[in-house]
TIDODREN-17079 format. One record per residue: residue in one letter; x, y, z of N, C-alpha, C in turn. Coordinates in steps of 0.05 Angstrom, whole numbers, plus 5000, padded with zeros to 4 digits. Example, Ala and Ser with C-alpha at 12.3 -4.5 7.8 and 13.67 -1.06 7.14 Angstrom:
<recs>
a526448865156524649105156526449345156
s525749555142527349795143525850015157
</recs>
This chain:
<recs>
x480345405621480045425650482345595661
x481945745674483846005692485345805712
x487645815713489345795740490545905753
x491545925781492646105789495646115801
x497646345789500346295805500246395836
x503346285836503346335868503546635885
x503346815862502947085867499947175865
x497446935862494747055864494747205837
x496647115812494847245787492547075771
x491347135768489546915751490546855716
x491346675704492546605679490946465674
x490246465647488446285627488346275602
x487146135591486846055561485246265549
x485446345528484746545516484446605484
x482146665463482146605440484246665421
x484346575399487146695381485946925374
x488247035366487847385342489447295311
x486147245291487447265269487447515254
x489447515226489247685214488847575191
x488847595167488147585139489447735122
x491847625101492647815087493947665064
x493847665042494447675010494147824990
x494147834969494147954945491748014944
x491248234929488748444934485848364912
x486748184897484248094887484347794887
x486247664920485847394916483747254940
x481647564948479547384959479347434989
x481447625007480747715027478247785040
x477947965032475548175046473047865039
x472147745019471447515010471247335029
x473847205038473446985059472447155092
x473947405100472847515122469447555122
x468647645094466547655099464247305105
x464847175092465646935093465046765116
x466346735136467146695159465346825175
x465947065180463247245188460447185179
x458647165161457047085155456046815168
x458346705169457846475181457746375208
x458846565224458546425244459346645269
x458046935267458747195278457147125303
x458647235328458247225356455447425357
x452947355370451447625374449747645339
x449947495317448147505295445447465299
x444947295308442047265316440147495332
x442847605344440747875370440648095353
x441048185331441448415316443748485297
x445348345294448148315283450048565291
x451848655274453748745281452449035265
x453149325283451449595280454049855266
x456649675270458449895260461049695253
x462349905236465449695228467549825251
x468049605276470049755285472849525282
x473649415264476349405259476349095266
x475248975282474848635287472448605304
x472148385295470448125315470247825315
x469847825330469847555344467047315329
x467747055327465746875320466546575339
x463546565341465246285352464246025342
x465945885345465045515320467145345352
x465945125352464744875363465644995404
x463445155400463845325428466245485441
x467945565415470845705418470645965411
x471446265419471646425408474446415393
x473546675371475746705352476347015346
x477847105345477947455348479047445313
x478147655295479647675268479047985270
x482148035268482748275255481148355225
x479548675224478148575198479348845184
x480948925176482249125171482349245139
x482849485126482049495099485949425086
x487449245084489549165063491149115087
x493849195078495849145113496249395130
x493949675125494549845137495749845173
x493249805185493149745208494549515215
x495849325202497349025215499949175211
x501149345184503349405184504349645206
x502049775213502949995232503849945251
x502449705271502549445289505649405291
x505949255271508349015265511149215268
x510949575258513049675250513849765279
x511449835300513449905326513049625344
x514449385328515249185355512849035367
x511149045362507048965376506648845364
x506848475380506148315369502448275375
x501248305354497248265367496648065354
x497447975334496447665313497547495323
x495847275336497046945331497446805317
x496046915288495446685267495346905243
x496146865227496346985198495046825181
x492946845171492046775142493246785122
x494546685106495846755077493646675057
x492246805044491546815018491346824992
x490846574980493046514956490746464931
x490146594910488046544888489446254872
x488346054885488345724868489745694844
x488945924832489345964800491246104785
x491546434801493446494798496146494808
x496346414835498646314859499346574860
x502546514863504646824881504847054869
x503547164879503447444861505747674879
x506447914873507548104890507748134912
x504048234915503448314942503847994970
x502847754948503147544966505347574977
x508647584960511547614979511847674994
x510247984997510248205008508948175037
x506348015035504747935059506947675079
x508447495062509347325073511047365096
x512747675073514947825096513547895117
x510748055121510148165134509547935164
x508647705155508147485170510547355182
x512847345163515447305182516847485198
x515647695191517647935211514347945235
x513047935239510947905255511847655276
x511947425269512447295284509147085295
x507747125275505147035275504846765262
x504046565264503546245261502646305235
x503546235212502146195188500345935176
x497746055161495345795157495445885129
x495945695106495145805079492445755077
x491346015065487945845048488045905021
x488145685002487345674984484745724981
x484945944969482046134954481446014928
x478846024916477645994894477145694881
x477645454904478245244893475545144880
x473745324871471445214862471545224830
x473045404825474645464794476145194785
x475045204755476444944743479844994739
x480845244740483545344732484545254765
x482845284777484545224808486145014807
x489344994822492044834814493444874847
x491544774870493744784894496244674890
x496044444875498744314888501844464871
x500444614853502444834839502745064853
x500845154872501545364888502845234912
x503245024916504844894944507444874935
x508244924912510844844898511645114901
x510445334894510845584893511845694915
x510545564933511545694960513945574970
x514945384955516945294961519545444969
x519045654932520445844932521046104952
x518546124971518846254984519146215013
x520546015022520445785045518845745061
x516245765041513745605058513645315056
x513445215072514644905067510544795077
x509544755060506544605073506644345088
x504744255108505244075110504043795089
x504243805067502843495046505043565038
x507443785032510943735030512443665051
x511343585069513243485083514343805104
x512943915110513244125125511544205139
x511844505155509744475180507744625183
x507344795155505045015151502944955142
x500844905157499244765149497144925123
x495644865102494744915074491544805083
x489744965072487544865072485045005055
x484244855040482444885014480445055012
x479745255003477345425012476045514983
x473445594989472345784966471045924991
x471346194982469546474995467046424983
x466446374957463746424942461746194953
x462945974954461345734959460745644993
x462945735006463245675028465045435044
x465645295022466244995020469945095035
x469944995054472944855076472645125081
x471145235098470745515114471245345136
x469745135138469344975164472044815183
x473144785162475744625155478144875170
x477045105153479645295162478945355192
x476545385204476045495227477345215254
x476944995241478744835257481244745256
x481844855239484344805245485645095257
x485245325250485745555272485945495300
x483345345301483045335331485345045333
x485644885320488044705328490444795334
x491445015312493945125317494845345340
x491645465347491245555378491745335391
x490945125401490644955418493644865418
x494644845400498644735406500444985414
x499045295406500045475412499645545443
x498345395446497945415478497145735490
x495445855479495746205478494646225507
x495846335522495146375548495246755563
x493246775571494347095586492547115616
x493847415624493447525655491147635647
x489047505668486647595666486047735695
x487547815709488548115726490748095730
x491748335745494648465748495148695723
x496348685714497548855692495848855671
x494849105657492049145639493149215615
x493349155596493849235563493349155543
x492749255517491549265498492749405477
x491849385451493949455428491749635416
x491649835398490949975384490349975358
x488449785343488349745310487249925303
x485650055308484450335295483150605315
x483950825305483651055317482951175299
x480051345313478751575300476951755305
x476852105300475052185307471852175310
x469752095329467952025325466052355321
x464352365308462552645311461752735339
x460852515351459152435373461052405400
x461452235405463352095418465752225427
x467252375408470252425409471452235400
x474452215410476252015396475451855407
x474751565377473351275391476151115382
x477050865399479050715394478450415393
x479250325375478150015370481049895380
x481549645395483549605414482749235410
x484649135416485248885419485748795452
x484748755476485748705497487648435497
x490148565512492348315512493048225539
x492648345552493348275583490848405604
x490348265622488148365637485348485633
x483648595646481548585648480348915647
x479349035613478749315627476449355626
x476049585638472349635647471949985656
x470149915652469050295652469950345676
x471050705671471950785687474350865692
x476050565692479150585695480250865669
x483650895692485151135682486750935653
x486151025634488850925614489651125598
x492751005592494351265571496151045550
x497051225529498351045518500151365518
x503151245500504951435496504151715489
x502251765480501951945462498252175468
x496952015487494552035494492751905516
x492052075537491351945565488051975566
x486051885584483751915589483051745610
x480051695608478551595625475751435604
x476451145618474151045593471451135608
x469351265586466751355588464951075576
x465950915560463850725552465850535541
x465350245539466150045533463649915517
x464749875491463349765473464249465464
x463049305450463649075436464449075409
x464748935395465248985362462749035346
x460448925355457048905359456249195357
x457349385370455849685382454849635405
x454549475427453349455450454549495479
x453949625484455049745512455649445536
x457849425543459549225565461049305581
x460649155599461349195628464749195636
x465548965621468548835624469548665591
x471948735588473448655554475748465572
x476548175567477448085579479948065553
x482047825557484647825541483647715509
x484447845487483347705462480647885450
x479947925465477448105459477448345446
x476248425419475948655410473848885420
x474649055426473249265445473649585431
x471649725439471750005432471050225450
x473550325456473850485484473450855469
x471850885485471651185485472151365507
x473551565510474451675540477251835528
x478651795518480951925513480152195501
x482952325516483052635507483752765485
x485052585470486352645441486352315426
x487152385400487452075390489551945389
x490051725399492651665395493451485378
x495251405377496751255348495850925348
x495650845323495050615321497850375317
x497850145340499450095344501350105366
x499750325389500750415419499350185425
x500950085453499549985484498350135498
x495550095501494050275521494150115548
x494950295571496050115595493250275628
x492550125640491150205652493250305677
x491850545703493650705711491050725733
x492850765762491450845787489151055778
x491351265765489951575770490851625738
x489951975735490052005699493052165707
x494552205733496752365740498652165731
x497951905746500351765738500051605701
x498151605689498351675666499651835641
x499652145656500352265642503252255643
x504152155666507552125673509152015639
x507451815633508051615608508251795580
x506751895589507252115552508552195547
x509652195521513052315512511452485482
x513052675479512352785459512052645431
x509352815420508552615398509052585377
x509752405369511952205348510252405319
x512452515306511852645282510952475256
x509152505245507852305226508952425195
x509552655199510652825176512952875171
x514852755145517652835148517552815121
x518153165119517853285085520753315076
x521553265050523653355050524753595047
x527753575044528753865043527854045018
x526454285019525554434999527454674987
x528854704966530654974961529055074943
x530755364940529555644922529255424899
x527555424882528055324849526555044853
x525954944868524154734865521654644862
x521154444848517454444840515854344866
x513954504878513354354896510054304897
x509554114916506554064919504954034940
x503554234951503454274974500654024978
x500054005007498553775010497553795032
x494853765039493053785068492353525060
x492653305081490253025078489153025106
x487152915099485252855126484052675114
x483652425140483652135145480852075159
x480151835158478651755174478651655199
x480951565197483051415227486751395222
x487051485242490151405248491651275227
x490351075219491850775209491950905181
x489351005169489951125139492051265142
x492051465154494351665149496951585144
x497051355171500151295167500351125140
x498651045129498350755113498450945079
x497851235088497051475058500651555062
x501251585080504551685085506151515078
x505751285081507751075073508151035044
x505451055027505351054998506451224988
x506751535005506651774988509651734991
x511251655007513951595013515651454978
x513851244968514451154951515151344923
x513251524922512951664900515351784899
x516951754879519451994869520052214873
x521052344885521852644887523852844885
x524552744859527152844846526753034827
x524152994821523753314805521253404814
x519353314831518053474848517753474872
x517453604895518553534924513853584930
x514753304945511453394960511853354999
x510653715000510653895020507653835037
x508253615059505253585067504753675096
x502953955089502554175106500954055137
x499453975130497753905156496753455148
x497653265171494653025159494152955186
x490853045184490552985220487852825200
x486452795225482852555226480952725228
x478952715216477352855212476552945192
x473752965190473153165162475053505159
x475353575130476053765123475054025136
x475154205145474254405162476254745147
x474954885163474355175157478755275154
x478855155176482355225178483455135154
x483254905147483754755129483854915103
x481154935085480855075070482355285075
x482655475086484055805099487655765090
x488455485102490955415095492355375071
x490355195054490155085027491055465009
x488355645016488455924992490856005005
x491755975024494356215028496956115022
x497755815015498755625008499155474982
x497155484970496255424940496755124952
x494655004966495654684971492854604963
x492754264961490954164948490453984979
x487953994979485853854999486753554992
x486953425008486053074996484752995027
x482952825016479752705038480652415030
x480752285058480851905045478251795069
x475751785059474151745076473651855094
x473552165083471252385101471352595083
x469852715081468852995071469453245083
x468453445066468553755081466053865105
x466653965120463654055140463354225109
x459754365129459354595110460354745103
x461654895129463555195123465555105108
x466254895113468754875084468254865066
x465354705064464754615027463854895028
x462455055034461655335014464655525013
x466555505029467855655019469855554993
x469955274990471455104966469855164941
x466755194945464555324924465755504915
x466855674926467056004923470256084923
x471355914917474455954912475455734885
x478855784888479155544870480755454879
x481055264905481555144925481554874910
x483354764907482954424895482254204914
x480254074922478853894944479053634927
x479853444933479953104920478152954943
x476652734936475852604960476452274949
x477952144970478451834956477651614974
x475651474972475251194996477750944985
x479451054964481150804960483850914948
x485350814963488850894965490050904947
x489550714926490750694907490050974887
x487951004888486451274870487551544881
x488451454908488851744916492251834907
x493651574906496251614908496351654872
x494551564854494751604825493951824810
x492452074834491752224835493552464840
x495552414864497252664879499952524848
x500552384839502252334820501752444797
x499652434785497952634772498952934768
x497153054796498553334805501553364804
x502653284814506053254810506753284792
x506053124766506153054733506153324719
x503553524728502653734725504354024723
x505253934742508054124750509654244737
x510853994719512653874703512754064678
x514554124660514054214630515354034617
x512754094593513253904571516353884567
x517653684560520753704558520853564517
x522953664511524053544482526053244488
x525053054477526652844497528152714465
x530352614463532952564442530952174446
x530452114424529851774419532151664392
x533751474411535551454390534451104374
x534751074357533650864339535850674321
x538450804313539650524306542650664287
x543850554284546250664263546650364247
x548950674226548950494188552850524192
x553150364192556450294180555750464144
x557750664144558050784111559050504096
x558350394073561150284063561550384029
x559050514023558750713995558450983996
x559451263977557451463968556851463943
x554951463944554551423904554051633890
x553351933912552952113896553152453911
x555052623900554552843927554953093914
x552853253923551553523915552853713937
x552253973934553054143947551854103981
x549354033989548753964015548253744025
x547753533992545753333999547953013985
x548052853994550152653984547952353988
x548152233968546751923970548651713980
x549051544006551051504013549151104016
x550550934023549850614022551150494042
x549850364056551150254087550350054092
x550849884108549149654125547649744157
x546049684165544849784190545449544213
x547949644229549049474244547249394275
x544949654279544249774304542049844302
x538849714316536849864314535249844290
x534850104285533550084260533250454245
x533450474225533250794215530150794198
x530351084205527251284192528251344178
x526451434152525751634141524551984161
x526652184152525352464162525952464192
x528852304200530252334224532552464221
x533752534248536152664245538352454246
x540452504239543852434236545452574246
x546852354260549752454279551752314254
x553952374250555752354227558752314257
x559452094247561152024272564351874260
x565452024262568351954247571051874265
x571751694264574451544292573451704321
x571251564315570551584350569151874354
x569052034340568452264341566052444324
x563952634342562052734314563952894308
x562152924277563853044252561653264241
x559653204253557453354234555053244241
x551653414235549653254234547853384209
x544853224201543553274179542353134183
x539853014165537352924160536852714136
x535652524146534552334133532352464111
x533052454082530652584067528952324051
x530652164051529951904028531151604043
x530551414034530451174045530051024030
x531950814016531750574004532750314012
x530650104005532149794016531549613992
x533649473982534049353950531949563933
x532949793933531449883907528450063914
x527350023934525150023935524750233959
x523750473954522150703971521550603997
x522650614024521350534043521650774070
x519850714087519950924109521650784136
x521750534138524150464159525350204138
x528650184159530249924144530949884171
x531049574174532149464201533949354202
x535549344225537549214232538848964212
x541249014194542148824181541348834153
x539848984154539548994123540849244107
x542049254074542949454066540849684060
x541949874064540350094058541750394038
x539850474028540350754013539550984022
x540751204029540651464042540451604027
x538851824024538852144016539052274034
x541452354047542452524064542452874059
x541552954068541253254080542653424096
x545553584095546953714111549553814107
x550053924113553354094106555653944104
x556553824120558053664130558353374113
x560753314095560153124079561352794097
x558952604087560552284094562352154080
x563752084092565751924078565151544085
x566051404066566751184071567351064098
x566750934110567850874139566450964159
x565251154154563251274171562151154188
x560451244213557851134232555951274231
x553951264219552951494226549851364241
x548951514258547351524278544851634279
x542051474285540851664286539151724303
x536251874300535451924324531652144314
x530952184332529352344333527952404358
x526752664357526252824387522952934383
x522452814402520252754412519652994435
x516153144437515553294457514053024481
x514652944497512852844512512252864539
x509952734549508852794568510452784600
x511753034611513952914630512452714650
x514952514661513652384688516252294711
x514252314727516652274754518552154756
x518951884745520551664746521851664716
x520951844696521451734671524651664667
x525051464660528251344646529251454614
x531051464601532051494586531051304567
x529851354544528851174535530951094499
x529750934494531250834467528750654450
x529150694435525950604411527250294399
</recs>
């Protein structure tokens, strides 16, 4: 029920905004779908006609808004400039396997958010399923549940079966109901930005979260970076609406450019005093420094929405760049196009597509060149792909594998090049048909080759650590008694970005 302050605003009660996020095969996309299936606002009239980023369901006459997003693209974009849009965080935990990586990783994301945390135990339909070992787990990570004696509440689920779907949807709405979630349903108009993207049709379409007040066709809005005039107000459904009140997922079309996912879109008298608000637009690209002599990799991506890009930038950030620098020329939204291609031949850069393609004019001219074009609907493939290319770059290198040393404490026999010498193997382990470092008070003295190899007596191709051994040594340089000698062998292999110094 709406009440009103003494300034004539109207304030009221208003649904939660959840999100959903755990480990990537512990059942997300699963329980959203889940949930949805079950109990989607508008299913009965035709269901839902497009994916725009959330919707709403409602259970025991309550709406519920869920962020439906593809991993933590769009929540992390959110969370990183300061925009709080989630009330409630899902944590998602596989019964069976508990805390994995990405789980830590989601937890942080949920404590630096500032969003009410609900665990669901996923998969409890599995005989390996072990909550009360994943409640221990989280111990570790100061989730305190409440059946420990703490205040986060845990609750049992299977996605497959359906079983405590029911369970989780009320208690959401419980922890709404103590959250007391309240907003201005006029006065001051704003909304958050989960996904942005070029539409064919349409122009730039924006899927938005309303947080404060009431918007509706027509009105002037801008956010930092991009101003307009809404032309149509949609639902999460595809259906054309009149008014998006606080909590509500909506899809505004009217803007002049696209703007960033993760802006406040703020409604405005006029599109003059809109544009007052724009500050120049926040660079998405920061390549590093490139000198004469370096390997580089040039890079065009194009996105489907806003959120990929920044979400393809963040990953590509991770990748190493100490022996190859990646140079990323252009990443806007939209399919691949004619410029694009044009940039790529004069550039020697490689195309990458993350859920969109080439128009025609691009694909026939990629036909007819040798233009490298990648197309990836999944992040992970794309980023194992541009690492790949990188890899490529690279030349084969001769890499030193060192394997073990022999304390001298015999020679039993010595020829003009070749000496049979007897040791213990303090270190590792020695080959047959490797090389020797010959190492005398701290110092080499000489090197040669492993020709022969014995252990008690007997012909062998390795001796390991601790055991005595017999040498047929190979080399100019004679051993003496007391010796270390060392050995090793060199290997052509495959370079890689990160590779470490290795030891066998």
């Amino acid at each position: 029920m709406n009440k009103k302050k003494e300034n004539n605003i109207n304030i009221g009660q208003r649904p939660p905004v959840v999100v959903v996020l755990g480990h990537i095969d512990h059942g997300k996309t699963s329980l959203l779908m889940a949930i949805k299936d079950f109990r989607v606002l508008g299913k009965e009239s035709g269901g839902i006609t497009q994916h725009v980023g959330a919707y709403q369901i409602e259970y025991n006459k309550k709406k519920i808004t869920f962020i439906d997003t593809p991993g933590h693209e769009s929540f992390s974009a959110i969370r990183s400039r300061g925009v709080k849009v989630a009330d409630i965080a899902i944590l998602v935990i596989d019964a069976c396997e508990g805390i994995k990586k990405q789980t830590q990783e989601a937890i942080r994301h949920i404590k630096e958010s500032g969003a009410t945390p609900i665990v669901a135990l996923n998969k409890i339909d599995k005989e390996c399923a072990n909550p009360e070992r994943v409640k221990q787990e989280l111990l570790q990570e100061d989730i305190w549940v409440e059946s420990l004696g703490g205040k986060v509440p845990a609750v049992e689920v299977s996605a497959k079966t359906k079983q405590g779907i029911e369970n989780l949807l009320e208690m959401i709405l419980l922890v709404a109901e103590m959250e007391n979630l309240e907003a201005f349903y006029n006065g001051e108009k704003e909304a958050v930005i989960i996904e942005s993207r070029m539409d064919p049709h349409k122009g730039p379409s924006i899927t938005a979260i309303v947080t404060e007040g009431t918007f509706k066709k027509g009105q002037f809005v801008g956010t930092h970076s991009a101003v307009g005039k809404i032309r149509t107000l949609q639902s999460f459904e595809g259906k054309e609406i009149n008014e998006a009140c606080p909590s509500d997922p909506v899809v505004i079309n009217g803007f002049e450019n696209i703007p960033t996912v993760g802006e406040i879109i703020r409604v405005y008298e006029t599109l003059s005093q809109a544009e007052k608000d724009l500050r120049p637009k926040e660079l998405l690209i920061k390549n590093p420094d490139i000198k004469a002599g370096d390997k580089v990799l040039n890079l065009i991506i194009k996105a489907d929405v806003i959120g990929s890009i920044e979400g393809i930038l963040e990953i590509l950030k991770s990748i190493p760049q100490d022996k190859v620098k990646l140079n990323i020329l252009r990443a806007e939204v939209g399919d691949a196009n004619e410029k694009d291609v044009k940039l790529a031949k004069t550039s020697d850069a490689n195309i990458i597509t993350f859920r969109v393609k080439a128009d025609k004019i691009a694909e026939n001219i990629i036909q007819n060149s040798n233009v490298n074009f990648f197309y990836f609907d999944i992040i992970y493939d794309l980023s194992k792909k541009i690492r790949e290319l990188m890899e490529g770059l690279l030349v084969i290198e001769k890499e030193r594998i060192d394997l073990g040393e022999l304390d001298v404490l015999a020679i039993f026999r010595t020829e003009r090049e070749k000496q049979i010498v007897g040791g213990r193997v303090v270190e590792g382990r020695i080959e047959k048909n490797v090389n020797i470092e010959i190492w005398r008070d701290n110092e080499k003295i000489g090197q040669g080759k492993v020709v022969g190899l014995e252990v008690s007596k007997k012909k062998v191709d390795v001796a390991y650590k601790d055991s005595e051994a017999g040498i047929l040594y190979q080399g100019k340089e004679k051993i003496q008694e007391g010796d270390i000698l060392k050995f090793y062998k060199e290997e052509f292999v495959k370079p890689e970005l990160n590779a470490q110094a290795r030891k066998a």
